[in-house]
N, C-alpha and C positions, 0 to 999 in steps of 0.2 A: 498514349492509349486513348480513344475515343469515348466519347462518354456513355456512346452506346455497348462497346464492348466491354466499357467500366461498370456501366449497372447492370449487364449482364455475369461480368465474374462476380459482381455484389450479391446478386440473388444466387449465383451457385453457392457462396459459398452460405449463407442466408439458411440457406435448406439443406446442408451437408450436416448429416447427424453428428460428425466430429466437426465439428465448425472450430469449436475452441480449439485444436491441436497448432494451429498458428495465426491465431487470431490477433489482432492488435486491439488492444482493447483501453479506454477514457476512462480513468476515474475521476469520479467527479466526487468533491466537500460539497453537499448540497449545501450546507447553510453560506454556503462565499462562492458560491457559481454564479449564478445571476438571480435577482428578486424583481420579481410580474407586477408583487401588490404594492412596492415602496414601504416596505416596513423596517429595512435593514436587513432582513434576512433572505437568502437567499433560497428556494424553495420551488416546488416541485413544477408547478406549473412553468417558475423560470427557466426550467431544463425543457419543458416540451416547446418553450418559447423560441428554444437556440436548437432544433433538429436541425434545422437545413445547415446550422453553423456547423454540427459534427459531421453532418453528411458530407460538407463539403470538405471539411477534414479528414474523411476517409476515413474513419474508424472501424472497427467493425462490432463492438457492443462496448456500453457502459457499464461501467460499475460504479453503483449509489453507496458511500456511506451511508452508517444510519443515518434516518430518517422519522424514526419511530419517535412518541412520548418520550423524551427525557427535559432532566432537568439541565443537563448543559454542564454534569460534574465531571466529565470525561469525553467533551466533543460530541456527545451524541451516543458514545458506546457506554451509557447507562440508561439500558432500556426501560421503561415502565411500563409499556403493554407492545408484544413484539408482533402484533395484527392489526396494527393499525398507523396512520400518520402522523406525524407532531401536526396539531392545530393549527402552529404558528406558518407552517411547511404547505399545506393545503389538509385535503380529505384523499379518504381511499378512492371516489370518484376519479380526482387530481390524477390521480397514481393512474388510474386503467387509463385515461386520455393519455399520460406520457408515454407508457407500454406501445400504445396503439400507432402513436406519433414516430417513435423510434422504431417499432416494427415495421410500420408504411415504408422508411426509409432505408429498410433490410438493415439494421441494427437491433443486434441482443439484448437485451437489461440480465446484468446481476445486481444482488441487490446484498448487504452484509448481514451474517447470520452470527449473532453474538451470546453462545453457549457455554459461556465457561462463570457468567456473573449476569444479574440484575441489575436493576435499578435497586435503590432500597424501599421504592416508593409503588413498586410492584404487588400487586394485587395480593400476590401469596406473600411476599414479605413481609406488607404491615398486617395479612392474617399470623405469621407465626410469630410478631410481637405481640399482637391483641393476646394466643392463645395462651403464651407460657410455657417453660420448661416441660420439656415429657411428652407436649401434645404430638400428632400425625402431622400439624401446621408445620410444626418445625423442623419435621424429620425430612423436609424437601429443600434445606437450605444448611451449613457447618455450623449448626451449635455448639460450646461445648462448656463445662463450669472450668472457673479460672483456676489460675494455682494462690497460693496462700492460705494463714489463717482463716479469714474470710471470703475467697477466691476473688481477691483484688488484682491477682498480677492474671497477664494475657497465660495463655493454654500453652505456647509455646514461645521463644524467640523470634521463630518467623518474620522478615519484614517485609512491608508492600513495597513492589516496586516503584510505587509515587511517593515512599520515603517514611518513615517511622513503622509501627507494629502492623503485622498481618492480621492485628484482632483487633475488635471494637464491643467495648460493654456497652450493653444492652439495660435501661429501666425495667421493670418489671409489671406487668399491669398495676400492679399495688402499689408503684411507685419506689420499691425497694432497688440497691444492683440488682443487675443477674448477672447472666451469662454473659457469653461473648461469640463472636461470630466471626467466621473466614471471612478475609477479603484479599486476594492479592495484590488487587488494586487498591484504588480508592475506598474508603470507609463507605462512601454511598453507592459501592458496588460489591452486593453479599455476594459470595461462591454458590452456587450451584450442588446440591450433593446429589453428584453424579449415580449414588448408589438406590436411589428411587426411582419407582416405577412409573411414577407423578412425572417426573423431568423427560426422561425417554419419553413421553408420550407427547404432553408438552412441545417438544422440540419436532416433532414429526407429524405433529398436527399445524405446526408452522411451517416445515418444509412446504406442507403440500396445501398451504391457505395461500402461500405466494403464487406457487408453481401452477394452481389452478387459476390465479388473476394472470398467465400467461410468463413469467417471471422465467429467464433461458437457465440462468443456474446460480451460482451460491457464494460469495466465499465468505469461508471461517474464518473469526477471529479469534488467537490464540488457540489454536487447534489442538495445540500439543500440551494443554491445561486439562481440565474435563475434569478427568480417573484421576484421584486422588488415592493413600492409604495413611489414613490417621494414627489406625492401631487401638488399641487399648490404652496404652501411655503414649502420650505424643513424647516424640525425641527432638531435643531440641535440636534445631539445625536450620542456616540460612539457607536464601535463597539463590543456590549459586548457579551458574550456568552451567548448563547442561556439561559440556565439554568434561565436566570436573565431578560427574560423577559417572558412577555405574551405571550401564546403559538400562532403564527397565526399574530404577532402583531410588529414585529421587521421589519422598513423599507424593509433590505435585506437580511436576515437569516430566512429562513424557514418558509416560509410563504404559507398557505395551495392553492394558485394558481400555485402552483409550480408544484402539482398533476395534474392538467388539462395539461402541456406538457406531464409528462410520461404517459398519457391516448393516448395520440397521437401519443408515440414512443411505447408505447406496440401493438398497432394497425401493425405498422410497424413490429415489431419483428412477429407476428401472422402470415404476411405475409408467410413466410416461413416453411417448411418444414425440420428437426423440427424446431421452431420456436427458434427467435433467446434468449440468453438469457442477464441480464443486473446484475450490482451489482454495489448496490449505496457507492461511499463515503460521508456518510452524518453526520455531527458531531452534531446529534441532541439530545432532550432529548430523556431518551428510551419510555416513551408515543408515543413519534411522531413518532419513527421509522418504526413503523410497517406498515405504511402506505408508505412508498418506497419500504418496501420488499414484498408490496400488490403484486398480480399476477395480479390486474389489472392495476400495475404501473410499476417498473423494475423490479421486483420480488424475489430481495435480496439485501441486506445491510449489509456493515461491520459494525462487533464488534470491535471497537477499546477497548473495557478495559484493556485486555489480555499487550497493549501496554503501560499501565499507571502504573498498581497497582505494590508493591514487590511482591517477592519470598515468600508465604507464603500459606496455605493451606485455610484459613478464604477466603482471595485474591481469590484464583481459584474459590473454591465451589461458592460463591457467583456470580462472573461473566460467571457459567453454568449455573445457575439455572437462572440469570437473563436474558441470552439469548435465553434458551431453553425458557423459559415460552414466551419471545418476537416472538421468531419464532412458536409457537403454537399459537398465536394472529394471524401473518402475513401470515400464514401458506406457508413459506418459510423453508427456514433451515440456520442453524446459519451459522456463516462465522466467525472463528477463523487465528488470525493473533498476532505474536511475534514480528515482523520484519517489515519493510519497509524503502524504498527511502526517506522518510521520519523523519526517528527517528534513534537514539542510538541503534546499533546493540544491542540485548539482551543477549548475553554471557558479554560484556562490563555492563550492566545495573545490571545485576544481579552478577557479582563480586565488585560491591559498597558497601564500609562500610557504610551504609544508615545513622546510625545513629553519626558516625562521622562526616560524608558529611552535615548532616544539622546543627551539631554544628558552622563549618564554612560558612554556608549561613547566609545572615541577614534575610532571611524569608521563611518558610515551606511551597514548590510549594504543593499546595492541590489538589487534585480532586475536582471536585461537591461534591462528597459523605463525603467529611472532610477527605478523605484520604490522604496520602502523595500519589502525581504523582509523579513516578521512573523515566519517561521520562523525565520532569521537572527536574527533580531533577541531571537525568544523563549529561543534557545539561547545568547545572548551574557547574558541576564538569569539563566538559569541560573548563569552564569562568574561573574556579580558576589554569589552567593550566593545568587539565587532573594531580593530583599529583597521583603517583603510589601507593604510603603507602595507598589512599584510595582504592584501586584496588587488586583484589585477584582474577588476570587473571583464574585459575584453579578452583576457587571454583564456578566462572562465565558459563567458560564452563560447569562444572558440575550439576549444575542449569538449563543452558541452554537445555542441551542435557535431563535431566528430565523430561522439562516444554514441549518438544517438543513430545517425546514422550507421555507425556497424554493428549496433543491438538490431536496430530492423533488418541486417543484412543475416541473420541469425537463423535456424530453425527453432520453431518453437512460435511461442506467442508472448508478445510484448504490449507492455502496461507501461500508456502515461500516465500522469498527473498533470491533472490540470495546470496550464499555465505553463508549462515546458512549451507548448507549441508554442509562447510566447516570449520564451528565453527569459522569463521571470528570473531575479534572482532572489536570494532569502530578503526578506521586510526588516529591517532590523530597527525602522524607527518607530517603536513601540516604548510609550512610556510605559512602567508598573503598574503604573494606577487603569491604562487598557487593556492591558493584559488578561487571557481568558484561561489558559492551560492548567491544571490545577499542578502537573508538576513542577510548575515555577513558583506557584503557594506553598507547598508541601518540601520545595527543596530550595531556602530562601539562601540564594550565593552562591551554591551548584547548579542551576538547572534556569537557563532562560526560555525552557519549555517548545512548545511547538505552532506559537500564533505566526511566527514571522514566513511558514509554510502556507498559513490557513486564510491570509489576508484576502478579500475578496476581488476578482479578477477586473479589471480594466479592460470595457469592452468601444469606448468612445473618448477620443483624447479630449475634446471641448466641453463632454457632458459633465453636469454633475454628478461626483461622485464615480467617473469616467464610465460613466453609462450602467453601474453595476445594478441602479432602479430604487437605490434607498438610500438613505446613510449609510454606509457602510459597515457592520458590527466592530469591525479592525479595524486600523486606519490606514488610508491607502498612501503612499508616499507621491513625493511630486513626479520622482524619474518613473512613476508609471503611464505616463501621457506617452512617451513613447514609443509603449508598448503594447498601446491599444489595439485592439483586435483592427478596427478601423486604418490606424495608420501601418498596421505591418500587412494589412489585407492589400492596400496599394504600393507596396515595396517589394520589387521583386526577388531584392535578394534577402528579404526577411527571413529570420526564424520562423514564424507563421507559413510563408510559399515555402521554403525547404520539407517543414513537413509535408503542407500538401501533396507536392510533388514527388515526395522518398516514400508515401503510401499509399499513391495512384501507380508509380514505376514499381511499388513491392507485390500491389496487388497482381500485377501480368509477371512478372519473373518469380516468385514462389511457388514453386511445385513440390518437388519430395522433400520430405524432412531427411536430408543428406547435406555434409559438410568434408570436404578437404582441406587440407593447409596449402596454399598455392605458392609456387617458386620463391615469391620474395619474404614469406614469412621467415621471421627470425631477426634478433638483434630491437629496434624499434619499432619495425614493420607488424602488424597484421593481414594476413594475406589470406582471405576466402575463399573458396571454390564450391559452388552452388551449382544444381543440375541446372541442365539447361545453356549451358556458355556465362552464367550469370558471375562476377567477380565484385570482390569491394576487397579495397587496402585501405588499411589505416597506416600513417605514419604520425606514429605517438614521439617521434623526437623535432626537434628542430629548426635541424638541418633538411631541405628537399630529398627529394628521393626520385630517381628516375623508371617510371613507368614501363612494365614491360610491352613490349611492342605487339600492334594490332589491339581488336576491339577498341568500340565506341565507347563514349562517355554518356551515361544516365545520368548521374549527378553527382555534383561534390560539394562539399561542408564547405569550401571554399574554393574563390576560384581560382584555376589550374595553375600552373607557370611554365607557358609551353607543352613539353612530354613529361614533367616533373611534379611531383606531390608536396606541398610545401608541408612543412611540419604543424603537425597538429590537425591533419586536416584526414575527411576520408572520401575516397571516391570510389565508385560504381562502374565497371565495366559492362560489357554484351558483347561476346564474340560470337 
C-alpha cells in the first residue's frame, strides 16, 4: 500500500461518522507511556511527544486512561475532579495540544469516563462529610447507619472487590462514628447514588466538557455498576457474578435501570456532529450484553473472552461466533481485546504450561462456560512465584504474535495495549516494597495485583531508563533492552514491523463487516473468509498445515515453510 493511498484510506476513514465500527484502536496507561518532563511519570505531553510513533503504527485512535486528579488508590480510576488533568500529567492546555496532534495525524482520542465511584477526595465527597447525616450533601453518594447496638457493624455483608467490606465508617463532624458508605471498590472510591438528580447531571456536563475540547468518544468503566437498589432493609448478600444470579435482579450488577442513564448519555453523544461514540466495559452475561452495545445506549461493548480462554482453535472459533452473533443482535460491531491494564500480558499467558500450572494449583480457575480461565490461571502462577520451568517465553510470543494477527483479521474493531506491538511480556520482577496496585495490599498472598502490566514502556535500548524520560514509577527489567522500540524498529522481523505491516495490509483489505468459515477451518485450523478475496488461517496446533492452493501471501506470524503453515502461526492470503 503506498503511503499515499495509506493517508488517503487514513483520512476516509478519519471522517467516516462510523469510524469506530472497525477501528483498531491504542490504549495507552498514560502514567508508564512515555514522560516529556523527567519526573517518572508518564504524561500527556509524552503522548503528543510519540504521534508520529502511533502514526506510524497505524492506529487509528487512542484510548487515555484516567488522567484526571487522583491520588493513585486505584491507578488513576479514583477521580478527584473529572474536568480536569492530574498536575503531575500536565494542564488541560496539554490535553488540547494532544487532541490537536493526534487529530493532525487522522487519529481519534477516547478518553475513560468513570461513573460508577469517586475519589473520596472529590469535592462533593469531603462536602458530604463536612455536612453530616440527613444533609442533600449526602444524599449524592450511599450512605447508610450501621447495624448493631451502636451501629458498629457495616449495613450489610457486601464485599469489595479489592478485598474485605463494601463499607467504610465514616467520623462525624463532631468527631463521634457515624455512618458508613458504598464502595465497591476500594475504601477511597465512594459509589455514586445513581438515584440523584446531582450525579445525572454531573456526568453529562462531563460528557460534553470533553466532547467540546474535541474528545471522538468515551469508554465506560464498569458500566454495568451505576443503578443500584438498597431497599429499605439491605439483604445481606455477596458479591457474586453476574452468571449466578437473576438477570435484572442483583442489588448492584447489572441491573436493567442502568439502561435509562445510557438513554441520557446517548442523547448527549447525538448532540454532536458526528455524534460522539461510547464502549462499554461491562462483565455481563452475553444475553445482557447486547443491550449496552444498543445504539440507543452507548453503542458498543467489549468482548472480554478473547482475555480468558487458552490458546487453542475450539477457544477462538467459539468466541467469534459468539460475538459476531451478539453484535448482529445489538447491531453494533464486536470489539476484540488480548491485552489490557488490567490482565496478564498475553505472550506471558500463552507461554504457560497450562496443564502443569493446574497440577500445582489447589483449584481449576473456571470460566462460566466450565472452561479453564488463562487469566485466572496466569494470575495464580504469578502467586506460585512466576516459576520459569512453567514458562516457554518464545512459544508465548509465538502464540501471541498468531492470536493477534487473526483478531485484526476479524470484523469489528480491535484494541491494543500498549506494549503488545512490542511483544512485552508480564514484569514479574517486582519487589513488594515497589509495588503500586492496591489489590495486592488489600489481598496479601492472593493477589500480585496488576503493576507487572503497568511497567513503563522501553522506548531506547542504551538510554536511561530505556528512553521512557524519568525514572521509571515501576521498575523496568533488564530483558527490556530488547524490546526497545528502537531496536525492534530496525528488525524486520520484529513484533513492532509485524504490526506495522498487519495494520497498513488491514487498512486496504477491510471492507464489509462480513465473515465466513473458509475450507480448512476445523479441527486446529482457523480459516477466514473476508470480502474482497481477503483469507487468514490460523494453525493453532503443532504440527504444519498445507495451504490451499492459489492467492498470494500478505503476511504471516511466522515465516512460511514452503506451501505449509507451521503450527502456531497465522497467515494472510489475497486472491
Amino acid at each position: 500500500m503506498s503511503g499515499q493511498t495509506e493517508q488517503h484510506a487514513r483520512a476516509e476513514l478519519f471522517n467516516c461518522k462510523d469510524w469506530w465500527r472497525q477501528a483498531v484502536v491504542y490504549q495507552i496507561y498514560p502514567r508508564s507511556f512515555h514522560d516529556a518532563n523527567g519526573d517518572g511519570l508518564g504524561d500527556i505531553q509524552g503522548v503528543t511527544a510519540k504521534a508520529d510513533y502511533l502514526a506510524e503504527l497505524g492506529v487509528d485512535a487512542v484510548w487515555l486512561s484516567p488522567f484526571y486528579p487522583s491520588q493513585l488508590a486505584d491507578g488513576g480510576y479514583d477521580v478527584d475532579d473529572y474536568r480536569n488533568v492530574d498536575p503531575r500529567l500536565g494542564t488541560l492546555e496539554d490535553f488540547d495540544a494532544m487532541v490537536a496532534a493526534l487529530h493532525d495525524h487522522r487519529i481519534k482520542v477516547v478518553v475513560d469516563i468513570v461513573p460508577n465511584h469517586s475519589s473520596n477526595l472529590h469535592r462533593w465527597f469531603q462536602e458530604a462529610l463536612a455536612a453530616g447525616p440527613g444533609s442533600p450533601e449526602r444524599e449524592r453518594y450511599i450512605f447508610r447507619e450501621g447495624k448493631g447496638e451502636h451501629g458498629q457493624l457495616p449495613p450489610s455483608d457486601w464485599q469489595s472487590l479489592f478485598g474485605g467490606p463494601a463499607w467504610t465508617r465514616v467520623s462525624e463532624p463532631d468527631g463521634t462514628p457515624g455512618q458508613w458508605y458504598m464502595h465497591i471498590f476500594a475504601s477511597e472510591q465512594p459509589d455514586w447514588n445513581w438515584d440523584h438528580p446531582d450525579v445525572h447531571q454531573a456526568f453529562l456536563d462531563t460528557i460534553r466538557f470533553w466532547a467540546d475540547r474535541g474528545v471522538d468518544g468515551f469508554r465506560i468503566d464498569v458500566a454495568h455498576a451505576l443503578a443500584k437498589d438498597l431497599g429499605e432493609e439491605l439483604v445481606d448478600t455477596h458479591a457474586l457474578p453476574n452468571e449466578f444470579q437473576e438477570f435484572g435482579a442483583h442489588p448492584f450488577w447489572d441491573r436493567d435501570e442502568v439502561h435509562e442513564i445510557y438513554a441520557e448519555w446517548r442523547a448527549a453523544f447525538n448532540e454532536y456532529d458526528p455524534p460522539r461514540t461510547a464502549v462499554a466495559e461491562a462483565w455481563v452475561h452475553p444475553d445482557r450484553l447486547a443491550r449496552y452495545a444498543s445504539p440507543d445506549g452507548l453503542g458498543q461493548a467489549f468482548s472480554f473472552d478473547l482475555l480468558e480462554v487458552p490458546f487453542t482453535a475450539e477457544n477462538f472459533r467459539t468466541a467469534v461466533t459468539k460475538n459476531l452473533d451478539e453484535a448482529r443482535r445489538s447491531g453494533a460491531s464486536s470489539t476484540w481485546v488480548l491485552s489490557n491494564h488490567d490482565v496478564v500480558r498475553h505472550p506471558t499467558r500463552y507461554g504457560l504450561d497450562l496443564d502443569a500450572l493446574l497440577e500445582r494449583l489447589d483449584e481449576r480457575p473456571l470460566t462460566p462456560s466450565g472452561g479453564t480461565d488463562l487469566s485466572v490461571a496466569a494470575k495464580k502462577w504469578l502467586l506460585l512465584g512466576s516459576p520459569e520451568d512453567l514458562l516457554d517465553r518464545a512459544r508465548g510470543l509465538r502464540r501471541a504474535r498468531a492470536a493477534e494477527l487473526l483478531v485484526l483479521a476479524l470484523p469489528g474493531s480491535a484494541y491494543i495495549y500498549q506494549g503488545s506491538e512490542l511483544g512485552l511480556y508480564e514484569v514479574v520482577e517486582i519487589n513488594d516494597d515497589e509495588r503500586q496496585d492496591p489489590s495486592f495490599f488489600r489481598n496479601p498472598g492472593k493477589d500480585q495485583g496488576r503493576d507487572g502490566c503497568r511497567v513503563p514502556l522501553p522506548w531506547e535500548k542504551s538510554a536511561d531508563d530505556y528512553g521512557f524520560g524519568g525514572r521509571a514509577h515501576l521498575p523496568q527489567p533488564g530483558w527490556f533492552a530488547e524490546h526497545a522500540v528502537d531496536v525492534e524498529s530496525g528488525d524486520q522481523e520484529s513484533t513492532l514491523n509485524l504490526y506495522r505491516s498487519a495494520l497498513a495490509a488491514r487498512r486496504e483489505l477491510q471492507s464489509a463487516e462480513e465473515l465466513e468459515w473458509g475450507a480448512l477451518n476445523g479441527g486446529d485450523v482457523v480459516h477466514l473468509v473476508r470480502p474482497g478475496g481477503w483469507e487468514s488461517v490460523t494453525n493453532f496446533g503443532t504440527e504444519p498445515v498445507q495451504l490451499p492452493e492459489g492467492g498470494d501471501v500478505v503476511i504471516s506470524s511466522q515465516p512460511l515453510e514452503g506451501h505449509a503453515l507451521p503450527g502456531e502461526t497465522t497467515v494472510w492470503l489475497r486472491r
